[in-house]
Backbone as CSV, one residue per row, in Angstrom:
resi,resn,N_x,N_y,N_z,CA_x,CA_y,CA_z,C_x,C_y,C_z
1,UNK,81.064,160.921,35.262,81.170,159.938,34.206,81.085,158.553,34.848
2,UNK,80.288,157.768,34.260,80.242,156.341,34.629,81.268,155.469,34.520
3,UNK,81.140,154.166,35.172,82.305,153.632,34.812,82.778,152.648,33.490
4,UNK,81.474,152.639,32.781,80.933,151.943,31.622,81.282,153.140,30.836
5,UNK,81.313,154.192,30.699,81.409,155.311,30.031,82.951,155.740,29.952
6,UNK,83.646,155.885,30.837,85.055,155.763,31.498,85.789,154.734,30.369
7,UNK,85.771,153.545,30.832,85.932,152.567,29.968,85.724,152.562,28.874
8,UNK,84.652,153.112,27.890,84.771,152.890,26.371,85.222,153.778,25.874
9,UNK,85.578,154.706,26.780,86.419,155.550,26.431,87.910,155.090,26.539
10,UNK,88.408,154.806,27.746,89.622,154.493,27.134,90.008,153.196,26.035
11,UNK,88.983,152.250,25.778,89.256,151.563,24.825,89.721,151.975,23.617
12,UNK,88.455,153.177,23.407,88.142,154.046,22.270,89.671,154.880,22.241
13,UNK,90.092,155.179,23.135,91.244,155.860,22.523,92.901,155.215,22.656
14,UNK,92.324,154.157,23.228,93.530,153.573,22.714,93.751,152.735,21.086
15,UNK,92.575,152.684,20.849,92.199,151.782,19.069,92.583,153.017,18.552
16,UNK,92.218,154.025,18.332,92.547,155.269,17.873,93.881,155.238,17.575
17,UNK,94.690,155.170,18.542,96.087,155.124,18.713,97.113,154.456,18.385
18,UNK,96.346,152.917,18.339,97.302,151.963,17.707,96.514,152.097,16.304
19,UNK,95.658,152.207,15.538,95.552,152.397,14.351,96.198,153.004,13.657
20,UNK,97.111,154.247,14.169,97.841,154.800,13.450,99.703,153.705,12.813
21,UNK,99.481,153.202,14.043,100.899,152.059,13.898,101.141,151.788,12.756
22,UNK,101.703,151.293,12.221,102.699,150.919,11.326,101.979,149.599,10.606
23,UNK,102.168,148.452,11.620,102.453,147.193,11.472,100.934,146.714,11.794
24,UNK,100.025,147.694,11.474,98.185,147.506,12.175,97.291,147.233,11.087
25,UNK,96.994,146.063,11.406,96.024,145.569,10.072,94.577,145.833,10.607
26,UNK,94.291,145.248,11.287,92.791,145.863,12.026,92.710,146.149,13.443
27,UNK,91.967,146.754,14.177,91.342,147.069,15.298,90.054,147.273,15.450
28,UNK,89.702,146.467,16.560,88.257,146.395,16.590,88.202,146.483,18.300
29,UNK,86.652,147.430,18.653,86.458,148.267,20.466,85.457,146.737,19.993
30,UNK,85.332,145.816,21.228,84.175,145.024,21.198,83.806,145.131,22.674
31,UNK,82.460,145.601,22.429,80.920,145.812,23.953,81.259,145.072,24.757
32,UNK,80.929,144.879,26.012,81.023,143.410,26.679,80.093,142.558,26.422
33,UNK,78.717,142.945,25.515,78.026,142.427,25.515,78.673,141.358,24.361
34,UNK,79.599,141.673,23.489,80.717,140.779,22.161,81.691,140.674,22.875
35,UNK,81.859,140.593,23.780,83.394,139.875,24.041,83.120,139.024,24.591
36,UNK,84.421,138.178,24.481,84.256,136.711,25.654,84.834,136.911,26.770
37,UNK,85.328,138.167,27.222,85.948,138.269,28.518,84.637,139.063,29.221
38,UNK,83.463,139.759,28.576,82.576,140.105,29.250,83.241,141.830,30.099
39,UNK,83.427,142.374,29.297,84.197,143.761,29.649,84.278,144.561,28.397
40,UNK,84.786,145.669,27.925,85.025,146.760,27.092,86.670,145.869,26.979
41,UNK,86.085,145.916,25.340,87.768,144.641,24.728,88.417,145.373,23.078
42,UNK,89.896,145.313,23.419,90.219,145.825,22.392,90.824,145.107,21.578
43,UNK,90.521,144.240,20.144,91.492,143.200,19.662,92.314,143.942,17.935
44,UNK,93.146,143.826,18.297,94.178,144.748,17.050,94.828,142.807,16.316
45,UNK,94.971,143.036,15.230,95.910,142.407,14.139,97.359,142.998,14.181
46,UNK,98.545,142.743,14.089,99.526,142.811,13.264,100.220,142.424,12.307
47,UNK,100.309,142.788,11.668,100.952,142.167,10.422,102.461,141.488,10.706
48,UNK,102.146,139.959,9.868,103.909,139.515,9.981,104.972,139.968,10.918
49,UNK,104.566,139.974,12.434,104.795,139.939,13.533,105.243,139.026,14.646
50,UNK,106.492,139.157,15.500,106.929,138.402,15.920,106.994,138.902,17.418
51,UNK,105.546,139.150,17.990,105.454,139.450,18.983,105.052,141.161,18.685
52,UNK,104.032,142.345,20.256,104.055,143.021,20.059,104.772,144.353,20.226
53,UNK,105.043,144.777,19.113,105.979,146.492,19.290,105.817,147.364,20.317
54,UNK,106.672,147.841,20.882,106.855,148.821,21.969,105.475,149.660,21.839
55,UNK,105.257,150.167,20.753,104.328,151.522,20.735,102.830,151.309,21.063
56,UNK,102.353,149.536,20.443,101.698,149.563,20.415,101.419,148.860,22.668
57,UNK,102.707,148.629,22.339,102.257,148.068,24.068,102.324,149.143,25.323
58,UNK,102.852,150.222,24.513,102.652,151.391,25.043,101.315,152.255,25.505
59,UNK,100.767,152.113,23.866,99.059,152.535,24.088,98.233,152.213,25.127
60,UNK,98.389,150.498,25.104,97.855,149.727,25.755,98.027,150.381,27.501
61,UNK,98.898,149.944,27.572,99.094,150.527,29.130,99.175,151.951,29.204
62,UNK,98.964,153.073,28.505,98.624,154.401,28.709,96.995,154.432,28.739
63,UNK,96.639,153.379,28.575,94.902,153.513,28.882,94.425,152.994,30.008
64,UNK,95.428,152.142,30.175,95.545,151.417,31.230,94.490,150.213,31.507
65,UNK,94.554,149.424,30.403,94.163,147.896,29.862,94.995,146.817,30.000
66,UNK,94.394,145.699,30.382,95.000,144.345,30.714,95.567,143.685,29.536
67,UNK,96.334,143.776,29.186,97.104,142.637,27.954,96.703,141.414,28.093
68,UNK,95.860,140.280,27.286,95.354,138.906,27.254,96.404,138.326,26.598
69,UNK,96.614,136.628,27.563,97.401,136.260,26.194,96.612,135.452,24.779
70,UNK,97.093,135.899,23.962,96.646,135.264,22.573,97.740,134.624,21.958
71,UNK,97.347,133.396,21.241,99.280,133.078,20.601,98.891,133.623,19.241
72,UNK,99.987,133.519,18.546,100.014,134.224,17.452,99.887,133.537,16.381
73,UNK,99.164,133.665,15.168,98.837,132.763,14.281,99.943,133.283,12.946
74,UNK,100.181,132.328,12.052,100.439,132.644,10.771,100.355,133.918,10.087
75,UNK,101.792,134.510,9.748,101.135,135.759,9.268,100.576,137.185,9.923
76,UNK,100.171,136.596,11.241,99.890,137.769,11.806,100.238,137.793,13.311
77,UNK,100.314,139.012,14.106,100.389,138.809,15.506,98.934,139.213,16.374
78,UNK,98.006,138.032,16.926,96.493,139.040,17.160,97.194,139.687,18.769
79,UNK,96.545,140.571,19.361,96.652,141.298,20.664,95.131,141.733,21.047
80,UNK,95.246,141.003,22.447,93.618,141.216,22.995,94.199,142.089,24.121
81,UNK,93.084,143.057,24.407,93.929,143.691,25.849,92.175,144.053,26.224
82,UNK,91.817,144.416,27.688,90.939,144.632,28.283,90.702,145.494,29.389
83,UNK,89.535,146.558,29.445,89.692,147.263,30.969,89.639,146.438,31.881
């Protein structure tokens, strides 16, 4: 398996994973060719959030992706994380 292949895979299953969450308004796998970090990028929404939940920061590092910081806007909490 490649390492481009490797990678969208674990993106892919970590979106999987936090989609099920609770507090998950969207998730979106973006190419490197769409991201601005230029890598396999995973950006999730939370809803009316004050920072992110154990489970979902759990996923994250069971795929073993870089947490970005993003601040958090109105209403929602965004979370960027990256291989």
């Amino acid at each position: 398996m490649s390492c481009t292949v490797e990678a969208r895979a674990r993106v892919r299953r970590a979106a999987r994973a936090i989609r099920d969450c609770a507090p998950t308004v969207a998730v979106d796998v973006l190419e490197p060719s769409d991201s601005s970090h230029d890598c396999w990028t995973l950006e999730v929404a939370l809803r009316d959030r004050d920072g992110i939940p154990p489970a979902v920061t759990r996923e994250i590092a069971i795929a073993g992706l870089t947490l970005r910081p993003v601040p958090s806007q109105p209403g929602y909490q965004p979370v960027v994380a990256t291989v």
